[in-house]
Each structure stands twice: as C-alpha cells, then as structure tokens.
FIMI-366781 format. One line per field, with one value per atom (N, C-alpha, C): residue in three letters; chain; atom name; x, z, y. Coordinates in steps of 0.02 Angstrom, whole numbers. Layout:
# residues N
residuo: ALA_... .
cadena: A_... .
atomo: CA_... .
px: X_... .
pz: Z_... .
py: Y_... .
//
This chain:
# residues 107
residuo: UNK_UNK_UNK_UNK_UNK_UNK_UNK_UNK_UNK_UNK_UNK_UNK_UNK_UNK_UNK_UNK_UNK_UNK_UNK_UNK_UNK_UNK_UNK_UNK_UNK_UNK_UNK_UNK_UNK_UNK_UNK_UNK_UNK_UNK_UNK_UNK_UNK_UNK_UNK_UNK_UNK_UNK_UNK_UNK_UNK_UNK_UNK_UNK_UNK_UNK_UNK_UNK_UNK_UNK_UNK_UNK_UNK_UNK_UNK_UNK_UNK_UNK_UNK_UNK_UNK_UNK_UNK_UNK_UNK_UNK_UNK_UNK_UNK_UNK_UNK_UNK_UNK_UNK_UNK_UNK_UNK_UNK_UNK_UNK_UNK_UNK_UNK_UNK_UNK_UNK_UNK_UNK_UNK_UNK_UNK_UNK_UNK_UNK_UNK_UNK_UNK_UNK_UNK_UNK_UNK_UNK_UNK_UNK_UNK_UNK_UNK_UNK_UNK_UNK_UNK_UNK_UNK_UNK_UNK_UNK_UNK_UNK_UNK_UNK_UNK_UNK_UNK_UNK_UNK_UNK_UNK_UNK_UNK_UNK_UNK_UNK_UNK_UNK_UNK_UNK_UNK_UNK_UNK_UNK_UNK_UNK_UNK_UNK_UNK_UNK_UNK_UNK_UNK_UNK_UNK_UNK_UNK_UNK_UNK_UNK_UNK_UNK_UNK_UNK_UNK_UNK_UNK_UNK_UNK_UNK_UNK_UNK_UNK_UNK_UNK_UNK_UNK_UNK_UNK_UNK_UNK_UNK_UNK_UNK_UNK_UNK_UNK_UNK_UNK_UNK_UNK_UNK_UNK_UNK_UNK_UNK_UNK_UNK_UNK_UNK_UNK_UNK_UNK_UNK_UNK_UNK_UNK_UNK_UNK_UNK_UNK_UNK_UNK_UNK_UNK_UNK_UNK_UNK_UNK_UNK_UNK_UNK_UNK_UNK_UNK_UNK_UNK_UNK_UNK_UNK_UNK_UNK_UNK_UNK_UNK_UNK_UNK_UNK_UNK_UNK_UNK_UNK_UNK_UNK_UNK_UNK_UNK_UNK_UNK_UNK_UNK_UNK_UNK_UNK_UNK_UNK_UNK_UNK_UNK_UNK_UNK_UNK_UNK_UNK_UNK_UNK_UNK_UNK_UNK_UNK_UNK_UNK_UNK_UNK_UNK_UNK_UNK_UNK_UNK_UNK_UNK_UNK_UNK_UNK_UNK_UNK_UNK_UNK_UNK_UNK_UNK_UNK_UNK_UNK_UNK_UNK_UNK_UNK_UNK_UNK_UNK_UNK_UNK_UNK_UNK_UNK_UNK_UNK_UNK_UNK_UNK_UNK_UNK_UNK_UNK_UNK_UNK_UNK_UNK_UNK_UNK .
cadena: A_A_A_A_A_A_A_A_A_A_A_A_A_A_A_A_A_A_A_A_A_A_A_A_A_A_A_A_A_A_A_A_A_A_A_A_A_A_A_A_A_A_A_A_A_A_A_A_A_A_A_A_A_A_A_A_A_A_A_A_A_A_A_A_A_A_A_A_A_A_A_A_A_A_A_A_A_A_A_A_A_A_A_A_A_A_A_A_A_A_A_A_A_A_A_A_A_A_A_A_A_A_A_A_A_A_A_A_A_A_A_A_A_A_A_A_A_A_A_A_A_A_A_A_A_A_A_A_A_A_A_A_A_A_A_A_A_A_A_A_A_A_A_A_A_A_A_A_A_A_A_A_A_A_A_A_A_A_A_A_A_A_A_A_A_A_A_A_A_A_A_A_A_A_A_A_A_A_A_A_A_A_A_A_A_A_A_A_A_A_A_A_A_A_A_A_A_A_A_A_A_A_A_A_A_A_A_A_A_A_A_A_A_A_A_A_A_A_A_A_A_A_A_A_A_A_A_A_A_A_A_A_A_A_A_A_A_A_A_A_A_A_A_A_A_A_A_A_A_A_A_A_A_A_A_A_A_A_A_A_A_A_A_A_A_A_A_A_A_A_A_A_A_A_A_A_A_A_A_A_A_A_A_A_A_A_A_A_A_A_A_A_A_A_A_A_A_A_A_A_A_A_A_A_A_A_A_A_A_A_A_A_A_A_A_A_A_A_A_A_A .
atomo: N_CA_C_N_CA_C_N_CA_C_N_CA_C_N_CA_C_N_CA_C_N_CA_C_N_CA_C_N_CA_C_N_CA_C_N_CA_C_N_CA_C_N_CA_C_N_CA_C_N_CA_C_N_CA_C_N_CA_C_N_CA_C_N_CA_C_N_CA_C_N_CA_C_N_CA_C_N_CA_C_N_CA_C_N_CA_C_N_CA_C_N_CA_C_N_CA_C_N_CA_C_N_CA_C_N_CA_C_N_CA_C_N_CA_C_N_CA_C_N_CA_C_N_CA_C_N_CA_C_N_CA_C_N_CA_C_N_CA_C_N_CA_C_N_CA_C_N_CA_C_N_CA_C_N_CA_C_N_CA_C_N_CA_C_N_CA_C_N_CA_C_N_CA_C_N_CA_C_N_CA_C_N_CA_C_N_CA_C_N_CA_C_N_CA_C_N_CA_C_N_CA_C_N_CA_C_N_CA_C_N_CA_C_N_CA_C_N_CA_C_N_CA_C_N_CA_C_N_CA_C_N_CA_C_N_CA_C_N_CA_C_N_CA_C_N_CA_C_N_CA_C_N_CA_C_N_CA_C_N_CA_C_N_CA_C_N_CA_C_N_CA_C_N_CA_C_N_CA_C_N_CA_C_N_CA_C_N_CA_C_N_CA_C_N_CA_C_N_CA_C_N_CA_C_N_CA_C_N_CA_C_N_CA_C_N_CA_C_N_CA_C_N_CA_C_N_CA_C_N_CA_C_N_CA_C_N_CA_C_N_CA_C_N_CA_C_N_CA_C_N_CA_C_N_CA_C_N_CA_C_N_CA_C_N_CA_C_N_CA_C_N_CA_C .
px: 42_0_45_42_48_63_100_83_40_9_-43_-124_-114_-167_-254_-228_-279_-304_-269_-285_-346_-311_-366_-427_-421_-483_-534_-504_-547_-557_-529_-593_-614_-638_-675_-728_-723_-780_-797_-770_-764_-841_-822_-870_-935_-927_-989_-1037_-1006_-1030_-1062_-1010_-1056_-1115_-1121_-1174_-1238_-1215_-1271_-1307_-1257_-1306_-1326_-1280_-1317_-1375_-1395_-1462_-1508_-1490_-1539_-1535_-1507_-1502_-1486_-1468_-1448_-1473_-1519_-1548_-1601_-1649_-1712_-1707_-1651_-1630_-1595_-1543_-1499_-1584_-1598_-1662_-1707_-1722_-1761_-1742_-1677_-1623_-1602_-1605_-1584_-1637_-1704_-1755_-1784_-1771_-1789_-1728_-1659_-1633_-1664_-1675_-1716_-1756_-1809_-1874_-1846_-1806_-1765_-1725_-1711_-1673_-1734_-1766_-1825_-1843_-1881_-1916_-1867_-1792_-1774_-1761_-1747_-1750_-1827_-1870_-1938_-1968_-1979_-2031_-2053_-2058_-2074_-2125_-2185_-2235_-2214_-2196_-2152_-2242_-2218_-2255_-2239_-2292_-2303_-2280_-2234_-2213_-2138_-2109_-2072_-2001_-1968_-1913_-1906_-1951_-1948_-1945_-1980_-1968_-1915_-1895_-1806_-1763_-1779_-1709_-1731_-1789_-1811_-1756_-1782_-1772_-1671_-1644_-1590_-1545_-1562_-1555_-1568_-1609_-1624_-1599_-1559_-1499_-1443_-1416_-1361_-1356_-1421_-1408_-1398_-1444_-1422_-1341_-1326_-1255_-1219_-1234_-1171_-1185_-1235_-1253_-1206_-1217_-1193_-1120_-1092_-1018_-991_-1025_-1016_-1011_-1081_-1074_-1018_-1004_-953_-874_-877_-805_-797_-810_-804_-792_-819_-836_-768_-752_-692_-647_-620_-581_-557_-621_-601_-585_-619_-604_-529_-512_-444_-390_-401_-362_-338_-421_-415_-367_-395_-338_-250_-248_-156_-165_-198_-175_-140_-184_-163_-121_-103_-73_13_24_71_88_39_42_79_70_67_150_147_237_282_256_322_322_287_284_292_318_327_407_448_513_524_584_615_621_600_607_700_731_816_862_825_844_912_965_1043_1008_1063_1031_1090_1066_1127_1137_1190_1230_1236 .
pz: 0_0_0_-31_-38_21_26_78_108_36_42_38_35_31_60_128_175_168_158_164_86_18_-16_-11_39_62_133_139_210_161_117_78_48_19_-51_11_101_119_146_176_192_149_91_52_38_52_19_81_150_194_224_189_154_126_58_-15_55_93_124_191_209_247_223_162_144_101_82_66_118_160_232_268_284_333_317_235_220_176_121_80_82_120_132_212_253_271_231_196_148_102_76_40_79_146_177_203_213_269_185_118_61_41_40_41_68_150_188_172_156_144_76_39_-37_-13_23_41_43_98_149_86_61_2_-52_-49_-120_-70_-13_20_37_38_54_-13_-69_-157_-158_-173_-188_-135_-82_-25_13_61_120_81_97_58_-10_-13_-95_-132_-165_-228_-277_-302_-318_-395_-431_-480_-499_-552_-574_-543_-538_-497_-448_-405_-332_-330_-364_-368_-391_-438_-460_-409_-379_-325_-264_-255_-198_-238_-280_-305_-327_-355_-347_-283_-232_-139_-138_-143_-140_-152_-199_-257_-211_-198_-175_-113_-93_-26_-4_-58_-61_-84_-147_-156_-80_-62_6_47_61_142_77_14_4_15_-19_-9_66_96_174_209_185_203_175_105_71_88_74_84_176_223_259_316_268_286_251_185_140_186_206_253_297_344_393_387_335_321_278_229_237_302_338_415_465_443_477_462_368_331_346_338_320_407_419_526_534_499_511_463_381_361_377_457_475_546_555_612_575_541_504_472_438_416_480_533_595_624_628_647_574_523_478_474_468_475_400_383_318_295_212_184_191_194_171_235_272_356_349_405_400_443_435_456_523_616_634_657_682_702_749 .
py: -58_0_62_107_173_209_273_292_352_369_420_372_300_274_257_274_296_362_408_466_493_443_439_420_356_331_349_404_454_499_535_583_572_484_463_447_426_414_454_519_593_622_629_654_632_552_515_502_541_557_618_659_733_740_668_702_678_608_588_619_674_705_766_805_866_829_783_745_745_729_700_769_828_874_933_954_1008_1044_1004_1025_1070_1060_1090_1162_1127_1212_1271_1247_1258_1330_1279_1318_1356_1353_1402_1458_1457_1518_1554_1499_1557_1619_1561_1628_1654_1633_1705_1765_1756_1806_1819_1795_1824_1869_1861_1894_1948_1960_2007_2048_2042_2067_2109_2067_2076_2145_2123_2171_2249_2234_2321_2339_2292_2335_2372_2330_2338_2381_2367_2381_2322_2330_2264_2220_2256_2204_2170_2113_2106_2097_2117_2100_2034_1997_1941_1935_1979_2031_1958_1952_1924_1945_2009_2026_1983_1990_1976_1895_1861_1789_1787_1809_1786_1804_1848_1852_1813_1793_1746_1674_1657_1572_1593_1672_1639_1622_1674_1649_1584_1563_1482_1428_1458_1426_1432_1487_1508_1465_1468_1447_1366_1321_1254_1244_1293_1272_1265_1326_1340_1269_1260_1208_1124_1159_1077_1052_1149_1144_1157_1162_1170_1076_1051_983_935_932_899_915_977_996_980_979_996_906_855_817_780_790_773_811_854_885_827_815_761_716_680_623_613_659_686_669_714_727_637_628_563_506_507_465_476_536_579_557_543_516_446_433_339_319_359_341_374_432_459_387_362_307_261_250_176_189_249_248_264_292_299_211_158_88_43_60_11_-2_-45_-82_-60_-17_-27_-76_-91_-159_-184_-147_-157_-127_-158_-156_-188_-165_-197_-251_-312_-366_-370_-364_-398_-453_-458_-527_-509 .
//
C-alpha cells in the first residue's frame, strides 16, 4: 500500500458522507435560510410588502440557489476535510511503525 493510501480513502468516504447528509439534513434548510434572505433582500430593493411581480421571485429562487449550493459545499467539503485529516492520521501512524524493507541485518 501506498503511503498516501488511507488518506485517499478518508476523503472518497469523507465526502460520500457529506453528499449523504447534505441529502438527509442540508438541503431543505440550505433552501429556507436562502429565501428568507431572498425575501429580505426583495423586500429592502422593492418595498417590504413584496409584490407577487417576477423581480422579486427571481431574486427569492436565486437565494435559494445560493443557498443550497453553500449548505452543500459546506457539508461535502467539510466532511472530505475530515475524512482527509483522519486518513493523512493513520497513514502518519502507520509509516512511523513500519520496519524498512532493506533493514541492516545484525549478528
């Protein structure tokens, strides 16, 4: 084995531990905290009361957007990070306890 080999394999499960909770936990806040800032936005361009007017939905739904991207790259990256850290851990364990192959031999 390699000796970056673990550390590949903590951010290939890093991440795939990410997609599965920004699936399960990130998506649908991700999208509500984007368009209450939409609202909030729409409402000090326009005027509080938004109007039901095409502007104001586009900047509601692109917040919405913005805001799932972030919670996803927040969950993924963040999760690949660790799982990163964790790997480059064990694979720093594992080379300070491994015996050189071409060890002097003594007598």
């Amino acid at each position: 084995m390699t000796t970056k080999e673990m550390a590949k394999k903590g951010l290939y499960v890093g991440t795939g531990m990410g997609l599965l909770l920004f699936a399960l936990v990130g998506l649908f806040p991700g999208s509500m905290i984007g368009g209450v800032i939409g609202l909030k936005i729409a409402g000090s361009l326009l005027g509080s009361p938004v109007q039901a007017a095409l502007l104001p939905r586009l900047i509601v739904a692109a917040s919405m957007i913005i805001g799932v991207v972030v919670a996803a790259i927040t969950f993924v990256l963040g999760t690949g990070i660790v799982g990163w850290a964790a790997g480059s851990a064990v694979d720093a364990i594992r080379a300070r306890h491994e015996v050189p192959a071409e060890a002097p031999a003594r007598h």
